[in-house]
C-alpha positions in Angstrom: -19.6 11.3 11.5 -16.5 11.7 13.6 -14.4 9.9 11.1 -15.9 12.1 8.5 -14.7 15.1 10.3 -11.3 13.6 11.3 -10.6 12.5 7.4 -11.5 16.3 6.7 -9.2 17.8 9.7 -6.3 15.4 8.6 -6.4 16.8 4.6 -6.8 20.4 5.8 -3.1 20.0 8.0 -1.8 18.2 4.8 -3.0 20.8 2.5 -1.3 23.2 4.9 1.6 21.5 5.1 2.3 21.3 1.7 1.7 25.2 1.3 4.4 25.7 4.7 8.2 26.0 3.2 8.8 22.9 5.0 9.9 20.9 1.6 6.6 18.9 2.1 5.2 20.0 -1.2 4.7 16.4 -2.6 1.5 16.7 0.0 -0.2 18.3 -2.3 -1.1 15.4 -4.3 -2.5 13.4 -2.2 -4.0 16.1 0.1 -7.9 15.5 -0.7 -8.0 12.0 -0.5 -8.9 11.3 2.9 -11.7 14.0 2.3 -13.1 12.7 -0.4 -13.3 9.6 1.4 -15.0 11.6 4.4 -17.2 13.1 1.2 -18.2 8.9 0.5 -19.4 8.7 4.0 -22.2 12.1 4.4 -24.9 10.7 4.1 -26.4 13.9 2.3 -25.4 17.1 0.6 -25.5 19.0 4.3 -23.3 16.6 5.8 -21.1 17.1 2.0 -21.4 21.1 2.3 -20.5 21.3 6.4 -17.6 18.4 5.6 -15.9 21.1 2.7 -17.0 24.3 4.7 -14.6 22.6 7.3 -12.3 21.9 4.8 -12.0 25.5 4.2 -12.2 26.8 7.5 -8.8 24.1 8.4 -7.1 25.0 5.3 -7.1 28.7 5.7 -6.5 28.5 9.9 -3.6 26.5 8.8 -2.3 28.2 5.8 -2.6 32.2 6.6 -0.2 32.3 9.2 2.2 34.4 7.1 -0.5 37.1 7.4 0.2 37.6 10.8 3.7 37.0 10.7 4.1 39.9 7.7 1.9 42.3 9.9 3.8 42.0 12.9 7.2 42.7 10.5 
């Protein structure tokens, strides 16, 4: 499980990555691989639904930081 949840953490900082203006945009396609791998490994469809809830929950920590940034500005 802790793999799972590590394969899901690592595409959530890719995805966000590739959506920072850091040139890293090439991310993008290969961003969901290592969850889907994590997805191979639940061993049911709550494991699957809490492994892409995560997935959500990392992507949007890591890519709405302009929202604070443009409210401070």
């Amino acid at each position: 499980m802790r793999i799972a949840w590590a394969l899901t953490l690592l595409s959530g900082i890719s995805f966000a990555l590739a959506c920072a203006d850091l040139g890293l945009e090439f991310l993008v396609w290969v961003t969901l691989t290592p969850w889907l791998l994590a997805l191979d490994r639940a061993k049911g469809w709550r494991e699957a639904l809490a492994l892409g809830l995560g997935l959500s929950l990392f992507i949007a920590v890591g890519s709405f930081y302009w929202v604070a940034y443009a409210l401070h500005h």
